[in-house]
C-alpha positions in Angstrom: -0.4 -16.3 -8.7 1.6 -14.6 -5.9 3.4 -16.8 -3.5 5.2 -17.1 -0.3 9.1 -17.6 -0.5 11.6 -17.6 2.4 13.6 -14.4 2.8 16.8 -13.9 4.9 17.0 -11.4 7.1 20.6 -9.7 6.8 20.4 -6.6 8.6 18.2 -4.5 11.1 18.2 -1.1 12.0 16.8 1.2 14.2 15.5 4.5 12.5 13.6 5.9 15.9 13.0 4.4 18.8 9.9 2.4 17.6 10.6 1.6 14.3 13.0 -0.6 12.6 14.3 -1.2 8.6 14.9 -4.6 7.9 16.9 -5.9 4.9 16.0 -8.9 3.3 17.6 -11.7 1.1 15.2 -13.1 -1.4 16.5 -17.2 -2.3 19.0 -17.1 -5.3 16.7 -19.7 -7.4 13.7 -16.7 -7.1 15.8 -13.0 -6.5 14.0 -11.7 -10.0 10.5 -12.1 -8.6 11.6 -9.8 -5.7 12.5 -6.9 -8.2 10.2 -4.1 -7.3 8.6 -0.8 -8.3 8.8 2.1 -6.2 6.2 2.3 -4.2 5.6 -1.4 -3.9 5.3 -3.8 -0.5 5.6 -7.0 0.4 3.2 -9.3 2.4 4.8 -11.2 5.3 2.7 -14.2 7.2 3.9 -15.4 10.6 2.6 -17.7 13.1 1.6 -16.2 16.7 -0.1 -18.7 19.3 -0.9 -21.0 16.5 -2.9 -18.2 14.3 -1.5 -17.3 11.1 -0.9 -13.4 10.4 -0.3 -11.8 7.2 0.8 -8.3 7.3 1.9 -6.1 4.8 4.7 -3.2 4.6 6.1 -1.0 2.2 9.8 -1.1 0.4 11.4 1.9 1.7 14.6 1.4 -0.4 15.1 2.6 -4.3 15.1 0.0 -6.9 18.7 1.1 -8.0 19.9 0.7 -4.7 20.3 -2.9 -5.0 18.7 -3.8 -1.7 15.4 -5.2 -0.6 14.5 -3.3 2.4 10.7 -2.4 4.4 10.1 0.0 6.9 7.9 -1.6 10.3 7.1 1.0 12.8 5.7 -0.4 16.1 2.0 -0.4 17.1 0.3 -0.8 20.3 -0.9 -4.4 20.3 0.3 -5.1 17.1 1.4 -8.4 16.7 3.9 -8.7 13.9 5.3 -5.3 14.2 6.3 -5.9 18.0 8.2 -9.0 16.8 9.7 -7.2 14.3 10.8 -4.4 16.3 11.9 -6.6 19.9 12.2 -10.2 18.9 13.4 -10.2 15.2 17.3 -11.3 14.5 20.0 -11.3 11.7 19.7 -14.8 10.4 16.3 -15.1 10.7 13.8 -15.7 8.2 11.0 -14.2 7.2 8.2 -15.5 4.6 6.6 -13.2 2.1 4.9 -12.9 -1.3 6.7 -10.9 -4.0 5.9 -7.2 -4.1 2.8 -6.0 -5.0 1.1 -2.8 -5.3 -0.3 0.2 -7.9 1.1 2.8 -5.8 4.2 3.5 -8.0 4.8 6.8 -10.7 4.3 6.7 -14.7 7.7 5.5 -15.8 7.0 6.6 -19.3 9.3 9.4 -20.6 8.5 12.8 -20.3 9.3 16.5 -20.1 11.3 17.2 -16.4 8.6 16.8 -13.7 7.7 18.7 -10.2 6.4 16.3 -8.1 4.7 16.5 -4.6 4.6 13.9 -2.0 2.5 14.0 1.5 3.2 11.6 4.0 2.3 11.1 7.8 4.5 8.8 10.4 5.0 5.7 8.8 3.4 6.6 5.5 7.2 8.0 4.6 8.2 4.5 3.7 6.8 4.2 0.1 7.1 7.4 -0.6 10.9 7.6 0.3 11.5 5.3 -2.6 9.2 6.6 -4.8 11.4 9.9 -4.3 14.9 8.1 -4.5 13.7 6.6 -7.8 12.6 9.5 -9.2 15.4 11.9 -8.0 17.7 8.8 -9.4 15.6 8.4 -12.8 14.8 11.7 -14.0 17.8 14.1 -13.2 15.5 17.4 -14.4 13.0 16.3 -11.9 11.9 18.3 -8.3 10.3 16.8 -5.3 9.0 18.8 -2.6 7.7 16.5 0.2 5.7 17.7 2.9 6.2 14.9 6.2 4.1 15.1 9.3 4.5 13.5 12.5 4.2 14.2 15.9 7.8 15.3 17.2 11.6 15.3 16.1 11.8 11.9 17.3 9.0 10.2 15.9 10.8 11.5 12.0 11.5 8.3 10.3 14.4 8.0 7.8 15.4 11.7 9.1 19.4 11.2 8.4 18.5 9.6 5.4 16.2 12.6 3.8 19.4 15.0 4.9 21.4 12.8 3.1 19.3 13.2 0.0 18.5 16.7 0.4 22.5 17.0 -0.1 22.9 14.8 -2.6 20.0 16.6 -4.9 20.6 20.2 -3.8 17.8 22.1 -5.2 16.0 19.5 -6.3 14.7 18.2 -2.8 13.2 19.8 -0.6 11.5 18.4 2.8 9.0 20.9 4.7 8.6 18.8 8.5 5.1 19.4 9.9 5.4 18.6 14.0 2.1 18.5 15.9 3.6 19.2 19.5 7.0 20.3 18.6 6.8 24.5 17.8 8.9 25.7 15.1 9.9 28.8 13.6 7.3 28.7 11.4 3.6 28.2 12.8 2.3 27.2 9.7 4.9 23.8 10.5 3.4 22.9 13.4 0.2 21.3 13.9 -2.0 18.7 12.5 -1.8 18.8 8.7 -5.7 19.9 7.5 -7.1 20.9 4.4 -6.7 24.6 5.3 -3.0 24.2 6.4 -2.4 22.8 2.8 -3.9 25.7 1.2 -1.7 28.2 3.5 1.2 25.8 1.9 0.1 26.0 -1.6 -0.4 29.9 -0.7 2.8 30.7 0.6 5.3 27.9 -0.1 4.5 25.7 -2.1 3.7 26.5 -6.5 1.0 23.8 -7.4 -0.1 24.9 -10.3 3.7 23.8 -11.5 3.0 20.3 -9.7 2.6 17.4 -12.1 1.9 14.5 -10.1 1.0 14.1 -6.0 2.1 10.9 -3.6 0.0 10.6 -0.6 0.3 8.1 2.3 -0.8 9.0 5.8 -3.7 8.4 8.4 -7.1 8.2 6.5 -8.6 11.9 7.6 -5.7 13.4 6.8 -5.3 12.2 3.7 -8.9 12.8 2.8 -8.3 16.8 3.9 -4.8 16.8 1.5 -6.8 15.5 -1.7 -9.6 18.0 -1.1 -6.9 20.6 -0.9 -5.3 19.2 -3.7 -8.6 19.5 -5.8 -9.4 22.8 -4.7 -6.0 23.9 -5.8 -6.7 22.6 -9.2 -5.0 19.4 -9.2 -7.0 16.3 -11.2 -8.0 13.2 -9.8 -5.5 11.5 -12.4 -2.9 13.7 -10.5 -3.2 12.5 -7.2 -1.5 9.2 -6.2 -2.6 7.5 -3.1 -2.0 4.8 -0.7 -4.5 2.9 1.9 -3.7 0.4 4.4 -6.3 0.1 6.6 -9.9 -1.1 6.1 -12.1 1.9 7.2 -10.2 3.5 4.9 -12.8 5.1 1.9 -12.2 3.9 -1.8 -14.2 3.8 -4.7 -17.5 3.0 -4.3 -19.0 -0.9 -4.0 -19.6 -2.1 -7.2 -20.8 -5.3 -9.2 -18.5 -7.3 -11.2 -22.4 -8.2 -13.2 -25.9 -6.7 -13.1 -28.0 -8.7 -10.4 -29.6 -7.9 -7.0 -28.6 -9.9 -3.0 -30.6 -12.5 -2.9 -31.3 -14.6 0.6 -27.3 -14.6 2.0 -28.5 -17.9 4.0 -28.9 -19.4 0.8 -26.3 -21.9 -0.2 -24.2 -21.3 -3.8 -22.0 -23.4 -5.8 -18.5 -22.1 -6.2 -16.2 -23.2 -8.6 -12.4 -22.1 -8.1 -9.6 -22.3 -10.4 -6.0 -22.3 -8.9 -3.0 -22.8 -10.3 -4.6 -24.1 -13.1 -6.6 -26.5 -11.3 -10.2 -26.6 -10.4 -12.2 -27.1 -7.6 -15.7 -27.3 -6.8 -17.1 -26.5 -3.1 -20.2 -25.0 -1.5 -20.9 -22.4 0.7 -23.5 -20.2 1.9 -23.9 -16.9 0.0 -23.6 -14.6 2.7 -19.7 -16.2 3.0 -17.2 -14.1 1.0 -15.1 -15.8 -2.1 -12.3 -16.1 -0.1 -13.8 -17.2 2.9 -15.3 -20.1 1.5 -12.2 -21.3 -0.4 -10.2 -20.9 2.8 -12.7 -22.9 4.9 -12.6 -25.6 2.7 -8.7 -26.0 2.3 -8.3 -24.2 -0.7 -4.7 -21.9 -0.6 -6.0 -18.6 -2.2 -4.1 -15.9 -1.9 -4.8 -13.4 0.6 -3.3 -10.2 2.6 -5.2 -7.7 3.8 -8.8 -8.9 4.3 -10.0 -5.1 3.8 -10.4 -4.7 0.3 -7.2 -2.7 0.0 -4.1 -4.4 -1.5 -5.8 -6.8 -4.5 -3.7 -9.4 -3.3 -6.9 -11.7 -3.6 -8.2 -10.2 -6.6 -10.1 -13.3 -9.3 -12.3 -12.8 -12.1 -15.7 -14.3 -12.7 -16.2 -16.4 -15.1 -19.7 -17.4 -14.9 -22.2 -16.1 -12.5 -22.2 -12.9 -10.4 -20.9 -11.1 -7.4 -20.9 -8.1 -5.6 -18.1 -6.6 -3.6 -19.1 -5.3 0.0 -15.9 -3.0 -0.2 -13.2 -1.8 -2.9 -10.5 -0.1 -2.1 -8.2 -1.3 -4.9 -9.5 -2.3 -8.6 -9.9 0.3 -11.2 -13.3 1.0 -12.9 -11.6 -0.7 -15.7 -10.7 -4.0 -14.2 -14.4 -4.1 -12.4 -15.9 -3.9 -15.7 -14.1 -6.9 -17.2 -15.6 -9.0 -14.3 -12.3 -8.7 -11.8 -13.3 -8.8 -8.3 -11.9 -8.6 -4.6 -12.6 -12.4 -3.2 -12.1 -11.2 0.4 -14.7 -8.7 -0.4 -17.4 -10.7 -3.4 -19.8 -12.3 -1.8 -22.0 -14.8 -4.8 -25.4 -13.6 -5.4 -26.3 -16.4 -8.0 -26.7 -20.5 -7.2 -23.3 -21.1 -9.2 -20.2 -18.7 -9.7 -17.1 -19.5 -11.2 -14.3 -17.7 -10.8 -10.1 -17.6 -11.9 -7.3 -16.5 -9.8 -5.2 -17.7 -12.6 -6.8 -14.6 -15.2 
């Protein structure tokens, strides 16, 4: 069950004016929990005005670079990312969970693959090391990326992706899509849409000889690339995406078992194994999983709230729930009885359920 270790912060850097990548030290007792995946994040939590905040960012470096590093770009009114970007020191430390995530490539051998990665603003982060790992891993591999943003200097990592269109001449290439910035090109500037991405596949870019596609960007964007994608002919099982924020669509709300909402004022008896021990505590039915086992002093894990990262995903036991949202678990894992606590709210007098499955 993930937990939160203390990690030392031993370098910052500015990549635009808003944005900084912070390098992190995991403790030497627990450094192998922090190996990652590419395409992985971390969840940090961090006191403001008594409240705590869990947030959670992507690993921008590769996992052969030997470094733990995440990518925070500022937000208006964003708590955590304005200390991170203004108040955050060398020294410092930071607590987060080990890395987490499904948005990573198949690291099974095969033939030499073209892939293709979308990102917008800060959605570069995982992709950047999904594409450092892959350039790294399989040297008869291409990536074409296609990175949107709003100007020159809002383009995160931009040294770095010259750097690595050097160091894999021919194998790289980076097509910059500027809103308010005009380029040579008109088809580069803009918002990127469904219909730009079919000028793209028309005129520069071969997907038909695409095996696999990264996305992470603003929701509606995305939405318009994987439509694109589809209409292309690309599969479902080809296209790769990441969602951070709650609005954000997914699969469709499912049941983790057959049963219909019954009165939410109701009250329900919930019985929650942790760490391999087991609690019992009631709550009202219209209270999510989580919520209940947080309200009554129970540590489960949790990071995004939304139904998104599966951070707080359990399995039930006995009983049944349904999921208001689900952003994150596969058909598969629903099917085994695998639900998002932040998200399953009981519909039956008792429910037991396992973080520890």
């Amino acid at each position: 069950m993930p937990r939160f270790y203390d990690l030392h912060v031993t370098d910052i850097q500015k990549t635009i004016r808003d944005a900084v990548v912070v390098t992190l030290a995991p403790p030497v007792d627990n450094a192998d929990a922090f190996s990652f995946q590419p395409g992985q994040y971390l969840t940090f939590r961090q006191e403001f005005d008594g409240q705590e905040l869990r947030r959670s960012y992507s690993i921008c470096a590769g996992p052969d670079e030997g470094v733990l590093q995440v990518g925070i770009k500022r937000l208006d009114g964003g708590a955590f990312s304005t200390y991170a970007n203004l108040q955050l020191r060398v020294g410092d430390t930071l607590s987060a969970m080990p890395p987490m995530g499904k948005f990573t490539p198949d690291d099974r051998p095969q033939a030499p693959r073209n892939y293709l990665g979308f990102a917008g603003g800060s959605g570069i982060t995982p992709i950047l090391s999904i594409m450092k790992a892959l350039l790294q891993r399989e040297p008869g591999c291409s990536f074409t990326l296609v990175y949107a943003n709003r100007g020159v200097n809002t383009i995160m990592f931009r040294e770095e992706l010259e750097d690595l269109k050097n160091t894999y001449m021919g194998r790289l290439t980076v097509i910059h899509i500027l809103k308010s910035d005009a380029q040579d090109i008109d088809l580069f500037t803009g918002r990127v849409t469904e219909e730009k991405c079919a000028e793209l596949f028309e005129h520069w870019i071969d997907l038909a000889s695409m095996d696999t596609a990264f996305i992470c960007g603003p929701e509606q964007m995305m939405l318009g690339i994987v439509r694109a994608l589809k209409a292309g002919g690309m599969s479902q099982q080809q296209i790769k995406f990441e969602l951070f924020g709650a609005s954000q669509p997914g699969r469709a709300k499912q049941k983790a078992h057959g049963g219909s909402a019954t009165d939410s004022a109701a009250k329900t008896q919930i019985s929650i194994t942790l760490d391999g021990a087991t609690r019992g505590i009631e709550a009202d039915k219209g209270t999510s999983i989580l919520d209940a086992a947080l309200g009554n002093s129970v540590d489960a894990p949790f990071a995004c709230k939304a139904g998104v990262c599966s951070t707080c995903r359990c399995k039930v036991m006995e009983g049944e729930a349904e999921m208001a949202a689900n952003h994150a678990l596969e058909d598969y894992e629903v099917r085994r009885g695998y639900v998002l606590s932040c998200q399953a709210y009981p519909l039956t007098d008792k429910i037991v359920v396992d973080y520890d499955q």
